[in-house]
NUTI-366288 format. One record per residue (C-alpha): z, y, x; residue number from 0. Coordinates in nm, 4 decimals. Each point is the difference from the previous one (the first is absolute). Layout:
<nodes>
+----------+----------+----------+-----+
!       up !    north !     east ! pos !
+----------+----------+----------+-----+
!        Z !        Y !        X ! NUM !
...
+----------+----------+----------+-----+
</nodes>
This chain:
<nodes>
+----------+----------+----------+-----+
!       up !    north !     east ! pos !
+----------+----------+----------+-----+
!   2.0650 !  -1.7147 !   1.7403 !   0 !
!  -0.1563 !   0.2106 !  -0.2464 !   1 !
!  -0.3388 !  -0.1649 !   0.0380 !   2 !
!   0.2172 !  -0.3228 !  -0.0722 !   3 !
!   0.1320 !   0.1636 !  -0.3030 !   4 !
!  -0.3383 !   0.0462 !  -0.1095 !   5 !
!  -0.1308 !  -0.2811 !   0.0374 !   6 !
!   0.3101 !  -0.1873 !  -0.1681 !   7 !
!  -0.0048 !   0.2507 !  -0.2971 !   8 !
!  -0.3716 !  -0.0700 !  -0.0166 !   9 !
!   0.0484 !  -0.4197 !   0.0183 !  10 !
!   0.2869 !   0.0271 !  -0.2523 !  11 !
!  -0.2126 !   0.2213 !  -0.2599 !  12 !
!  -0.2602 !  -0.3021 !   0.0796 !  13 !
!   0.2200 !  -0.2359 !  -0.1307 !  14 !
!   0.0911 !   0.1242 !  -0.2808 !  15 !
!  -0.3985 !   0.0241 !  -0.1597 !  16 !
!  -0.0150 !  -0.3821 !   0.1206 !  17 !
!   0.2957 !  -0.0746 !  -0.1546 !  18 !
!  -0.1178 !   0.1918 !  -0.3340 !  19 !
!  -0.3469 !  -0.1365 !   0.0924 !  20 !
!   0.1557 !  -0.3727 !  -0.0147 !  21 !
!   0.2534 !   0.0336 !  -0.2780 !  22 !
!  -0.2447 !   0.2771 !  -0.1714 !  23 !
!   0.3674 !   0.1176 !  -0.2114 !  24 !
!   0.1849 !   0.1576 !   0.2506 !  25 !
!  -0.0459 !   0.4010 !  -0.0900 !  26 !
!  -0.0688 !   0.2638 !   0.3017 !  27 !
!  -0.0753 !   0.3018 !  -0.2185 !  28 !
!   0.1271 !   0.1892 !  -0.2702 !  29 !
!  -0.2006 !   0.1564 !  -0.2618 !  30 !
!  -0.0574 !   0.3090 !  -0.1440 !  31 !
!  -0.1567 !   0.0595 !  -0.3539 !  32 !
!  -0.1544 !   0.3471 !   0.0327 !  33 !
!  -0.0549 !   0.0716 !  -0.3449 !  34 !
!  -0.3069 !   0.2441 !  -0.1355 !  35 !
!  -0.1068 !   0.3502 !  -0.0091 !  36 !
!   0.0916 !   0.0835 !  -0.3636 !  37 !
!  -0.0651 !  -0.3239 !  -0.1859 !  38 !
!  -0.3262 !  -0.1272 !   0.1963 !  39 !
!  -0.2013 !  -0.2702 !  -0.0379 !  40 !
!  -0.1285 !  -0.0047 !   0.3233 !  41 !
!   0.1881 !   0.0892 !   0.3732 !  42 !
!  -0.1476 !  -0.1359 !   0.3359 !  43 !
!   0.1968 !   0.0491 !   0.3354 !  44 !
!  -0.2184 !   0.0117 !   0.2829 !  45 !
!   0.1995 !   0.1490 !   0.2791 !  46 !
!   0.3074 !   0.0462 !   0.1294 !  47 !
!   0.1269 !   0.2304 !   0.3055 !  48 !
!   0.3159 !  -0.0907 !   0.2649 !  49 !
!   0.2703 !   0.1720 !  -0.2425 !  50 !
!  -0.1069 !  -0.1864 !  -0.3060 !  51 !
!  -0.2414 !   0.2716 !  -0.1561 !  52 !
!  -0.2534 !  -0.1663 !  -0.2301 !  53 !
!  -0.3364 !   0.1539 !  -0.1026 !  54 !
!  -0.2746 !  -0.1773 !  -0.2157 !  55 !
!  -0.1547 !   0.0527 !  -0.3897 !  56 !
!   0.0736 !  -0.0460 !  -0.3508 !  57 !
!  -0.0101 !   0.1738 !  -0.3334 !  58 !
!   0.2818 !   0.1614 !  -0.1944 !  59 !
!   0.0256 !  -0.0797 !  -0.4310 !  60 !
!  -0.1058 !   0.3705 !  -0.0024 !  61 !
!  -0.2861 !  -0.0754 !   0.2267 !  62 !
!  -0.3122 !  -0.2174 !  -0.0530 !  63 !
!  -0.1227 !   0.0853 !   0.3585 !  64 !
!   0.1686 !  -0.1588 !   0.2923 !  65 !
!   0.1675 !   0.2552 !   0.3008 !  66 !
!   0.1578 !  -0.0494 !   0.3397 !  67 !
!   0.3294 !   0.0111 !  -0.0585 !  68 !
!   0.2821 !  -0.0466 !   0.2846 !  69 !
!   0.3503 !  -0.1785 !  -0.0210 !  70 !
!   0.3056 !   0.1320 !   0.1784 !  71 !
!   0.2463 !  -0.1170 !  -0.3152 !  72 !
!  -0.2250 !   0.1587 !  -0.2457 !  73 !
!  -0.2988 !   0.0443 !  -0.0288 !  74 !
!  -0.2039 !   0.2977 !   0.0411 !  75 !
!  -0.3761 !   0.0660 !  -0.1262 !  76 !
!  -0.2131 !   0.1122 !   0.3020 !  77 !
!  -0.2695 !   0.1263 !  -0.2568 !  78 !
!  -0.3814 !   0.0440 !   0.0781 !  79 !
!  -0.2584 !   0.2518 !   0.1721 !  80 !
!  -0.0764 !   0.0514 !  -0.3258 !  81 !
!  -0.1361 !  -0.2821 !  -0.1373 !  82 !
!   0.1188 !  -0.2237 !  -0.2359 !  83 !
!   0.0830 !  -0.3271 !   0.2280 !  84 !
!   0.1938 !  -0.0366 !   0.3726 !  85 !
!   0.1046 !  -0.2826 !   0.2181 !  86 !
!   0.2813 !   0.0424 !   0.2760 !  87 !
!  -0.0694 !  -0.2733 !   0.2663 !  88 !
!   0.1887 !   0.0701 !   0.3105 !  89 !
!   0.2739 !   0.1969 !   0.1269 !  90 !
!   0.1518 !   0.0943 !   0.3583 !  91 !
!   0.3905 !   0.0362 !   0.1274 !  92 !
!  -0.0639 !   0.4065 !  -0.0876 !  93 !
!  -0.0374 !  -0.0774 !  -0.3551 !  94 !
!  -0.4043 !   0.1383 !  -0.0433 !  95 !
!  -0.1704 !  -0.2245 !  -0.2293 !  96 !
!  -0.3347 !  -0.1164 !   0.0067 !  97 !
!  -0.2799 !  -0.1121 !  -0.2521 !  98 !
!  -0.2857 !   0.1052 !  -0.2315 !  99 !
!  -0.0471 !   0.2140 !  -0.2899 ! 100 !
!  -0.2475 !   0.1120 !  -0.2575 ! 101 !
!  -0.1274 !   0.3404 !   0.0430 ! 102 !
!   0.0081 !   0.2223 !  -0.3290 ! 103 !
!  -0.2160 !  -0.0421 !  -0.2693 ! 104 !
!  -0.1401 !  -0.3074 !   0.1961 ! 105 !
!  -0.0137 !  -0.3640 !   0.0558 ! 106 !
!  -0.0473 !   0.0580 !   0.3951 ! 107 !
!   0.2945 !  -0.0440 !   0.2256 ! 108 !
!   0.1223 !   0.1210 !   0.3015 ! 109 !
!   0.2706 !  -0.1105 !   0.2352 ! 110 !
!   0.3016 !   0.2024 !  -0.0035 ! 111 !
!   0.2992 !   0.0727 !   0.2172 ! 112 !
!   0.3178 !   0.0915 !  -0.1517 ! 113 !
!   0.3234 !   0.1648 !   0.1384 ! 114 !
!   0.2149 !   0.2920 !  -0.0824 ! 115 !
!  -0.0653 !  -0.0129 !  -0.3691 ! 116 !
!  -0.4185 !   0.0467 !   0.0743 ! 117 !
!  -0.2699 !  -0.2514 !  -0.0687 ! 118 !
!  -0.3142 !   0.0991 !   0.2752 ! 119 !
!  -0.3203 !  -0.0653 !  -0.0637 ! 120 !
!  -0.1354 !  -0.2136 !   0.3494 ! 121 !
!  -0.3794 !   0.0192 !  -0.0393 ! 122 !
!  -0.2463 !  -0.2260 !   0.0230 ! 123 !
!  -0.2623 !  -0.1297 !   0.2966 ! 124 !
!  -0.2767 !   0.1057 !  -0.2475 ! 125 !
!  -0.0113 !  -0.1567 !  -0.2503 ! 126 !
!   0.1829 !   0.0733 !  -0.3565 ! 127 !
!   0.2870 !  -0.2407 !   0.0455 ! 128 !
!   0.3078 !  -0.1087 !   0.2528 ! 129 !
!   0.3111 !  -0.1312 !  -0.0104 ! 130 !
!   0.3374 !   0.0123 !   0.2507 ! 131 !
!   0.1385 !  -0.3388 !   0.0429 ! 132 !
!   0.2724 !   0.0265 !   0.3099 ! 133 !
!   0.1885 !   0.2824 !   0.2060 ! 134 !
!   0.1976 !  -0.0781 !   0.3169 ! 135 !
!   0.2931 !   0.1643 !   0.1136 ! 136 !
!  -0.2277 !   0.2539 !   0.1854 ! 137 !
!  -0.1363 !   0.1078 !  -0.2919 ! 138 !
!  -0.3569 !  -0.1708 !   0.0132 ! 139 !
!  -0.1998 !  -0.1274 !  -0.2126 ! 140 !
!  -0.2507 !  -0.2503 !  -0.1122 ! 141 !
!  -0.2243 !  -0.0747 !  -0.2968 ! 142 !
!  -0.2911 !  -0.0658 !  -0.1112 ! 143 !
!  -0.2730 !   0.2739 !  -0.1246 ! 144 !
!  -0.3569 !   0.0029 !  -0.1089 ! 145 !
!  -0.2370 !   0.1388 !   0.2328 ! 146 !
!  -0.2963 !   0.0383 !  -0.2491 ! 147 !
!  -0.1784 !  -0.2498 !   0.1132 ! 148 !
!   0.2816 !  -0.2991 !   0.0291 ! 149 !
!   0.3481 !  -0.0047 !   0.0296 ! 150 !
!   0.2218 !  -0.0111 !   0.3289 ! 151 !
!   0.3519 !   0.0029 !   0.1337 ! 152 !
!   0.1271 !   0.3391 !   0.1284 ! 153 !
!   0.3045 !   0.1712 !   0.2571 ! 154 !
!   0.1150 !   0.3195 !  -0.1681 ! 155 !
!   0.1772 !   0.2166 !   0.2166 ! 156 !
!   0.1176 !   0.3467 !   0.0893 ! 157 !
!  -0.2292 !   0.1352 !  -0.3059 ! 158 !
!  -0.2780 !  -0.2490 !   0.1007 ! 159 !
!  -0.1615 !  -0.3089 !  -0.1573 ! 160 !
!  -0.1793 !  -0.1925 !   0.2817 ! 161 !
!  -0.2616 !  -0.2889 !  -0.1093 ! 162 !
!   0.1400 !  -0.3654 !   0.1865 ! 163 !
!  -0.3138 !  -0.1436 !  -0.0246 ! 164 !
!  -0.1367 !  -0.3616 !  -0.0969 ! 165 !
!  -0.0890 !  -0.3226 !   0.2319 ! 166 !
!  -0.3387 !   0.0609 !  -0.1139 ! 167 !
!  -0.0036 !   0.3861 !   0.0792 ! 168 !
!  -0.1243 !   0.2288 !  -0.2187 ! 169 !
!  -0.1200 !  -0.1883 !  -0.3013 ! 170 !
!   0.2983 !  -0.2324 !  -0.0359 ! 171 !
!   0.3315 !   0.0249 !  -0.2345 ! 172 !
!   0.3419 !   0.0212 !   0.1288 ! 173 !
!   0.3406 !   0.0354 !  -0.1133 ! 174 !
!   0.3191 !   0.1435 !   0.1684 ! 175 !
!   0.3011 !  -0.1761 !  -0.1534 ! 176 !
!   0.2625 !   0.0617 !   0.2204 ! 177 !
!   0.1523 !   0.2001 !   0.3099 ! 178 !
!   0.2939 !  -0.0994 !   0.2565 ! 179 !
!   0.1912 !   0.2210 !   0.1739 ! 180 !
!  -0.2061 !   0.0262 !   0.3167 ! 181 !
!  -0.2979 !   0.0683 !  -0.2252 ! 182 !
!  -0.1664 !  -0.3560 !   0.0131 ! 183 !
!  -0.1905 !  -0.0123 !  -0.3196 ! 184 !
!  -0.0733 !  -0.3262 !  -0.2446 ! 185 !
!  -0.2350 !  -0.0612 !  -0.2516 ! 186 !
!  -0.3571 !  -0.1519 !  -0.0646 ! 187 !
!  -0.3351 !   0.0508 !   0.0635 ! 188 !
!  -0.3260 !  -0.2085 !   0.0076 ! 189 !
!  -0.0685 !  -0.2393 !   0.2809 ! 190 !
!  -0.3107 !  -0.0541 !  -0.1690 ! 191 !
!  -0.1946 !   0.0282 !  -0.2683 ! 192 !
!   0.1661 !  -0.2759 !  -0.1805 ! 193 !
!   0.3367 !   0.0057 !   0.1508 ! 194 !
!   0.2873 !   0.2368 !   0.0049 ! 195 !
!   0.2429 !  -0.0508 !   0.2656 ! 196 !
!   0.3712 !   0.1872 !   0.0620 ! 197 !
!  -0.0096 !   0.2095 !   0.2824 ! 198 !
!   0.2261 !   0.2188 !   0.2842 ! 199 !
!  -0.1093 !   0.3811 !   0.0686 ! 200 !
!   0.1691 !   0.1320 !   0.2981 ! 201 !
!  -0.0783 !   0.2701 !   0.1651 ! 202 !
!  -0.3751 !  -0.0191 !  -0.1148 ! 203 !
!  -0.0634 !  -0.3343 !   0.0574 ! 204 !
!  -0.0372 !  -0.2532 !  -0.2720 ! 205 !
!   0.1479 !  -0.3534 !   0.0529 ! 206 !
!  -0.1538 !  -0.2729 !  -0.2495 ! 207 !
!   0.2711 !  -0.2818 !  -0.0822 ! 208 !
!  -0.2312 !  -0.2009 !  -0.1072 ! 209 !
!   0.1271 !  -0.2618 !  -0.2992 ! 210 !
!   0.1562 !  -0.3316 !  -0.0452 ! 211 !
!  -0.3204 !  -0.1548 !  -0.1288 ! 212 !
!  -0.2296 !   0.1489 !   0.3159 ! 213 !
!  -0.2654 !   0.2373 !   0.0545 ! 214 !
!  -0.1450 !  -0.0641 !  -0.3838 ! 215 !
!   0.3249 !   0.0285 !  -0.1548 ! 216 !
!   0.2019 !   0.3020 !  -0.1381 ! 217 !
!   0.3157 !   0.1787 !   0.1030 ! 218 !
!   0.1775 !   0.3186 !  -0.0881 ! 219 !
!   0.3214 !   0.1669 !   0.1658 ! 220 !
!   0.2546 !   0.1431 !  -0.2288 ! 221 !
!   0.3060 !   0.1212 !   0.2360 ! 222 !
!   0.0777 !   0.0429 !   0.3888 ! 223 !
!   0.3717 !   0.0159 !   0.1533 ! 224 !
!   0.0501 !   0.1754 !   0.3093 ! 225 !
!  -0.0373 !  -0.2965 !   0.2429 ! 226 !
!  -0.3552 !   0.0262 !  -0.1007 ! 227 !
!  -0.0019 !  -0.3169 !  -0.2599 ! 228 !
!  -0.1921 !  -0.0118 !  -0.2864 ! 229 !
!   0.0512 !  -0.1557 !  -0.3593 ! 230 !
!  -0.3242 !  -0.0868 !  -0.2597 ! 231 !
!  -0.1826 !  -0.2281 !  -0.1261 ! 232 !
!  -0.2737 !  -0.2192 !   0.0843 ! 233 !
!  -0.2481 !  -0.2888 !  -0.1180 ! 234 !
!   0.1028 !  -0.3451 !   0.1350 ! 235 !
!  -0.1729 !  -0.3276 !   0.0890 ! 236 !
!  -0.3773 !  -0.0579 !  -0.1291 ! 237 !
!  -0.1460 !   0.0630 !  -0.3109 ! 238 !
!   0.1871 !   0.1968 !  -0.2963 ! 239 !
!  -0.0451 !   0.3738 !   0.1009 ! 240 !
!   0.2855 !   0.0448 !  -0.2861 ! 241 !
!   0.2670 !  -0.1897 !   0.1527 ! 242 !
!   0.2536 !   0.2630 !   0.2341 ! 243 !
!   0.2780 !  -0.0432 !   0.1946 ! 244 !
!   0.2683 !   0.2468 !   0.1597 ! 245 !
!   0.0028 !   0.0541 !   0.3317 ! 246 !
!   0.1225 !   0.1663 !   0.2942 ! 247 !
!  -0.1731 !   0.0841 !   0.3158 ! 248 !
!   0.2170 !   0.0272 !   0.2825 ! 249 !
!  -0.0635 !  -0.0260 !   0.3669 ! 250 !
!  -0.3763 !   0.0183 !  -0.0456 ! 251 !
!   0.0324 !  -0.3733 !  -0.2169 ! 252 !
!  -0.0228 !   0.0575 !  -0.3888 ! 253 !
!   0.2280 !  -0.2713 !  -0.1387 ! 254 !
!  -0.0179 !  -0.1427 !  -0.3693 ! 255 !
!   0.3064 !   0.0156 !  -0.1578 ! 256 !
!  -0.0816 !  -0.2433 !  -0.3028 ! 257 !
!   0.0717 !   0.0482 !  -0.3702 ! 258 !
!   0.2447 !  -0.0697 !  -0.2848 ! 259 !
!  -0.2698 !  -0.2580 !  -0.1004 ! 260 !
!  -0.2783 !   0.2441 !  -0.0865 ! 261 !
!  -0.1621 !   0.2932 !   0.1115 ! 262 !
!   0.2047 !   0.2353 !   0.2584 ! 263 !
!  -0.0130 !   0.3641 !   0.1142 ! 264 !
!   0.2219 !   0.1952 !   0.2211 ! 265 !
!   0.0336 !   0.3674 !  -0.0549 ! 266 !
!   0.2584 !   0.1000 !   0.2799 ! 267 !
!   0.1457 !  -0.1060 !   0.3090 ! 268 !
!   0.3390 !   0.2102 !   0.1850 ! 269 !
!   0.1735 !  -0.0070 !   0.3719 ! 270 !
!   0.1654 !  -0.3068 !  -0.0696 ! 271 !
!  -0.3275 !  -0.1810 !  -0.0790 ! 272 !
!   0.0982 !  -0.0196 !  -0.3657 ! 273 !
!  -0.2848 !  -0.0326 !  -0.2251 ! 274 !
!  -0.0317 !   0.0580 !  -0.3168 ! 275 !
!  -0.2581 !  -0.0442 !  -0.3058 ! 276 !
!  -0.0856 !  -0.2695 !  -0.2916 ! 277 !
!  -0.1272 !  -0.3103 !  -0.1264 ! 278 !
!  -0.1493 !  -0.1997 !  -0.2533 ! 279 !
!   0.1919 !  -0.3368 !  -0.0411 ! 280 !
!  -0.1684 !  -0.3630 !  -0.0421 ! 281 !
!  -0.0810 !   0.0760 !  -0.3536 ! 282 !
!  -0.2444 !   0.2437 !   0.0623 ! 283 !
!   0.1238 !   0.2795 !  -0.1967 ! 284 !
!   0.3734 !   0.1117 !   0.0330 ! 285 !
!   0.0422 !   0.2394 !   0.3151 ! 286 !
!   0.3426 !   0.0342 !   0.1996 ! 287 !
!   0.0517 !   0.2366 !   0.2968 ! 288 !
!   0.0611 !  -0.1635 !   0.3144 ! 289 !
!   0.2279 !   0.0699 !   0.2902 ! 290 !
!  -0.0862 !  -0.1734 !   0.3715 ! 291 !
!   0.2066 !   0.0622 !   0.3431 ! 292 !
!  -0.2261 !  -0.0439 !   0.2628 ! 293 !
!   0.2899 !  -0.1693 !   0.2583 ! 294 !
!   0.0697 !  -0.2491 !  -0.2278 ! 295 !
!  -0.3807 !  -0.0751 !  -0.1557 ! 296 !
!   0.0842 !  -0.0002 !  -0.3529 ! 297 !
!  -0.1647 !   0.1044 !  -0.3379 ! 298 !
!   0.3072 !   0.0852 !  -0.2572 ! 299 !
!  -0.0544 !  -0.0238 !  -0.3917 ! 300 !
!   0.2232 !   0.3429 !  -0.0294 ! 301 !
!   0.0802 !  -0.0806 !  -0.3431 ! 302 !
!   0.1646 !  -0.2930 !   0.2107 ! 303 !
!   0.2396 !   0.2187 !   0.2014 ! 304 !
!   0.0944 !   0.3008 !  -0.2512 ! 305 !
!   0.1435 !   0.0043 !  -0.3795 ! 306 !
!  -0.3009 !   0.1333 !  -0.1676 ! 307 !
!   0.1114 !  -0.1279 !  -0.3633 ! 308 !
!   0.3059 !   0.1712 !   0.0435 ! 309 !
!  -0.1596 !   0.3162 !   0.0241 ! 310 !
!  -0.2431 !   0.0108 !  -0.3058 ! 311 !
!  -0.3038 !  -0.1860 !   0.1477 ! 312 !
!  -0.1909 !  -0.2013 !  -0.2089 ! 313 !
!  -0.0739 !  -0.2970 !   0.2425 ! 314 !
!  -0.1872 !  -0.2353 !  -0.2355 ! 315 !
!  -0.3076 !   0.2323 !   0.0388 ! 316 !
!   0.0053 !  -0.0029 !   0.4120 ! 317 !
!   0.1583 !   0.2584 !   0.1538 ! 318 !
!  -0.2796 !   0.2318 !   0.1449 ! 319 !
!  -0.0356 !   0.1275 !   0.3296 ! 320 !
!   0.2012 !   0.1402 !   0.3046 ! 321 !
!  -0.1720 !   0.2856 !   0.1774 ! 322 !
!   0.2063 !   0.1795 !   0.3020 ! 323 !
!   0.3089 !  -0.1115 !   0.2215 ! 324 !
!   0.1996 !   0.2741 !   0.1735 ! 325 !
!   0.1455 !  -0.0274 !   0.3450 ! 326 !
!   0.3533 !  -0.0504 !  -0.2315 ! 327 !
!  -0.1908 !  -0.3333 !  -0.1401 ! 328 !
!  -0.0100 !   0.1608 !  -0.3592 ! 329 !
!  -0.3420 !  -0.1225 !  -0.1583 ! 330 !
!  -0.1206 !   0.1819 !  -0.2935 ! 331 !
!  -0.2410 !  -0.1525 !  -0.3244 ! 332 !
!  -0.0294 !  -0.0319 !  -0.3484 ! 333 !
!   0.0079 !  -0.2571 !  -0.2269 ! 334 !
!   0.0267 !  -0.1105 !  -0.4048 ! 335 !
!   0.3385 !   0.1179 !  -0.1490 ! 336 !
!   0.1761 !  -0.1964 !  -0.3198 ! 337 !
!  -0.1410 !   0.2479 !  -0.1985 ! 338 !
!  -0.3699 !  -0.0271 !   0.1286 ! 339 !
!   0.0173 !   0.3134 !   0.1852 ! 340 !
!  -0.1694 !   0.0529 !   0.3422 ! 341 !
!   0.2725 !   0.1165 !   0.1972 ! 342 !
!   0.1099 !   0.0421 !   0.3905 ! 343 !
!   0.2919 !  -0.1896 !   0.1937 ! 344 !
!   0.1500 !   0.0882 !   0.3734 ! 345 !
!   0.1359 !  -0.3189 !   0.1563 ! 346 !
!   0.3232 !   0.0835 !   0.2809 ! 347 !
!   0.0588 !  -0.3054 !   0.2478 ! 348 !
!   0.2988 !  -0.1128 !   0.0540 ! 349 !
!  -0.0057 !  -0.0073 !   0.3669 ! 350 !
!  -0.1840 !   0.3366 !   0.1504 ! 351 !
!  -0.2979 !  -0.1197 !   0.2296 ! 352 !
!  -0.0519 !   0.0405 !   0.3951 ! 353 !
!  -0.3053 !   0.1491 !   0.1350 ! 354 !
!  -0.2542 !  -0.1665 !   0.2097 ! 355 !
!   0.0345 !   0.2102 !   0.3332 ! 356 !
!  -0.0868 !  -0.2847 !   0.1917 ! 357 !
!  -0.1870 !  -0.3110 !  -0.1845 ! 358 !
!   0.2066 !  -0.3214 !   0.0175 ! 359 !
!  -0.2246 !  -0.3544 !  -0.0367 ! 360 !
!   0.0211 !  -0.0740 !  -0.3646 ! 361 !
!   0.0857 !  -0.3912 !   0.1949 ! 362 !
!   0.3332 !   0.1428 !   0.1679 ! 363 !
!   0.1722 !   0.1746 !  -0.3366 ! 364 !
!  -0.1565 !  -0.2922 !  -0.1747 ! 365 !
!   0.2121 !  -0.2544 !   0.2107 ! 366 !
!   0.2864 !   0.2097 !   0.0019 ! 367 !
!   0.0086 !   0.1354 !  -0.3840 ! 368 !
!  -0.0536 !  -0.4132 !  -0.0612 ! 369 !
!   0.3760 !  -0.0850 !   0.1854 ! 370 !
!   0.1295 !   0.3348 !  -0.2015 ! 371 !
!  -0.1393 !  -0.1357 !  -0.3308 ! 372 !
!   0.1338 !  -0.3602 !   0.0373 ! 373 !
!   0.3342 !   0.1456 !   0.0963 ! 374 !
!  -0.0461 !   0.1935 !  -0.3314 ! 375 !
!  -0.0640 !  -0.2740 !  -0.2074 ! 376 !
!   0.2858 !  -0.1958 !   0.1628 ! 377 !
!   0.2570 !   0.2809 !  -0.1037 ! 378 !
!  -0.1280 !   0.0285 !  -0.3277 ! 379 !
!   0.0528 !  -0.3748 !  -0.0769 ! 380 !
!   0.3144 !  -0.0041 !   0.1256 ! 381 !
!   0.0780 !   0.2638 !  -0.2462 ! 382 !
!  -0.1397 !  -0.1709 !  -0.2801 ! 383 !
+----------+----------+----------+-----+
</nodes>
C-alpha cells in the first residue's frame, strides 16, 4: 500500500508539470525575492542544503570585492582567508560551507571549508590554486586544485586532499563538480586531447559518460542525486561544437532533455529526478531557468509556472539561471530585478516531491499523469 502511495503521489505530481507543461500558466511554485547584502549590485545563489540554507557570492555597497555569504533569513558575510575575494559553492545538511578564497595580500586562492564561525584553508595538490565545489552529508569533499603542472579533481577528507586523477593519467585535466551521498563523484575530465567528457569516480575508478554528440564531442557533469543520476551538459548532433543541451544520465543512457529554443545547461538534478538549470530561448539571447520532471519528460519555462513579475523581476531582460534543487523541490538562481539589480530568488512548489526509491518507466506515469491531466482540464472547464 505504501509503495502504491508512492507511486500515486509520484503519477499525480507528474501530472501536474504536464498539465503546466501543456497550459504553460498553471503556477506550481511560489517565489521568494531574497533581497541583497546591504544594497548590492551583484548576489549569486549557488547552493542550497535540505533545510533551506543558501550559500553563494556577492558584494555589499560597502564592498567592491565579492564574499561568500550564507542565507538563513539574513544574510551573513562568510568573509575571506584573508584575501580580498571568496566564493561559497556548496553546502551539506550540517551547515559547513564550501568554496574558494583569496589568500592575503594575494590573487591566489584556496578552497575553504567553513563551519562554526571559521573559514579553513584546504590546500592545494601543488600547485598555487584550488577551489571546493560540493560537500555531502558525510562531510566530503570535492574540487578542483592545481597540481603544478595541470589541474585535477580532488577527494578531501579526514584532513586529506587526495588527487582523482584524469582519463589520460597523469598529464590530463580534471574537475570534481559534485559528490552524492554514497560518495560517487561527477565532473569532467579529458577523453582526449580534444575532447572533454563528464565523468563518475567511485571508489577509484573513473567512468567516462561519454557525450550526446560521440566520442569527438564534449560533455561536462554538473550535479549527482543519490540514485546515482547525473545532470550537465553536452554537445549534440554534428557540427557546431557551441551548440549544448541539458541532460541527464540515468541508468547508464545519457538522455537530451532539449531546450527553450536555444542553448541548454543543467546544473542540478535531486531524488525525485527533478532537474534544474537554464536556457537561452529562440532568439538567441534572453536566458530563462528551466525546470524538467524526469516521469513526465518535460522541459518547463519556470517563468511559466511561478509569478516572477510579482516579485520584482525584471523579465524583459531574461530571467537568468537556476542552479540547485533540494530534496524539498526549492530551486535557487538569480536573475535581473526592476531596478537592474542582480539579485537571488528561492522558488517553493506547491506540491512537495516524492523520491525515486525505486525508478518507475517515465511510459507508465506518463500514461497515467495523461488520464490525471485530462481529468484536470475537464474540471477546470466545467468551472469556467
Amino acid at each position: 500500500m505504501d509503495r502504491f502511495r508512492s507511486f500515486f503521489r509520484l503519477c499525480l505530481a507528474t501530472a501536474i508539470v504536464a498539465t503546466a507543461a501543456h497550459a504553460q500558466s498553471a503556477p506550481m511554485f511560489t517565489v521568494t525575492r531574497l533581497g541583497n547584502l546591504g544594497g548590492s549590485t551583484t548576489l549569486q545563489p549557488y547552493a542550497l542544503n535540505d533545510s533551506g540554507l543558501i550559500v553563494g557570492y556577492g558584494n555589499s555597497s560597502a564592498q567592491t570585492s565579492v564574499h561568500a555569504f550564507s542565507y538563513n533569513g539574513s544574510f551573513a558575510d562568510l568573509g575571506t582567508l584573508g584575501g580580498t575575494q571568496s566564493r561559497a559553492l556548496g553546502v551539506n545538511s550540517a551547515g559547513t560551507v564550501v568554496g574558494w578564497s583569496h589568500l592575503t595580500g594575494s590573487t591566489d586562492y584556496h578552497a575553504f571549508a567553513f563551519a562554526g564561525g571559521t573559514m579553513t584553508d584546504l590546500g592545494t595538490l601543488g600547485g598555487t590554486l584550488s577551489q571546493a565545489n560540493d560537500i555531502n552529508s558525510s562531510g566530503i569533499i570535492v574540487g578542483t586544485s592545481g597540481t603544478g603542472t595541470t589541474t585535477h579533481g580532488f577527494r578531501y577528507a579526514n584532513g586529506t586532499m587526495t588527487d582523482l586523477g584524469t582519463l589520460l593519467g597523469p598529464t590530463g585535466v580534471s574537475y570534481a563538480n559534485a559528490i552524492n551521498s554514497s560518495g560517487l563523484i561527477a565532473g569532467r575530465s579529458n577523453a582526449s586531447h580534444t575532447a572533454d567528457h563528464a565523468v563518475i569516480w567511485s571508489s577509484g575508478t573513473m567512468l567516462d559518460l561519454g557525450s550526446l554528440s560521440g566520442a569527438s564531442g564534449l560533455s561536462e557533469a554538473q550535479g549527482i542525486n543519490d540514485l546515482g543520476w547525473v545532470a550537465g551538459n553536452s554537445t549534440f548532433g554534428a557540427g557546431n561544437v557551441a551548440q549544448r543541451h541539458a541532460f541527464l544520465y540515468a541508468n547508464g543512457t545519457m538522455t537530451d532533455l532539449g531546450s527553450l529554443g536555444g542553448n541548454s545547461w543543467a546544473t542540478d538534478v535531486n531524488n525525485a529526478g527533478q532537474v534544474v538549470g537554464y536556457s537561452y530561448l529562440a532568439n538567441g539571447y534572453t536566458m530563462h531557468p528551466f525546470f524538467y520532471d524526469y516521469a513526465a519528460s518535460a522541459m518547463i519555462d519556470l517563468t511559466a509556472v511561478a509569478d516572477f513579475a510579482s516579485a520584482g523581476f525584471n523579465l524583459a531582460y531574461g530571467l537568468g539561471q537556476a542552479w540547485d534543487i533540494n530534496e524539498a523541490g526549492q530551486i535557487i538562481g538569480w536573475g535581473i530585478t526592476t531596478q537592474f539589480t542582480y539579485e537571488a530568488f528561492l522558488l517553493t512548489p506547491l506540491v512537495a516531491p516524492t523520491p525515486l526509491t525505486s525508478v518507475p518507466e517515465p511510459s507508465t506515469c506518463a500514461a497515467l499523469a495523461g488520464v490525471l491531466a485530462l481529468g484536470a482540464a475537464a474540471w477546470r472547464r466545467r468551472l469556467a
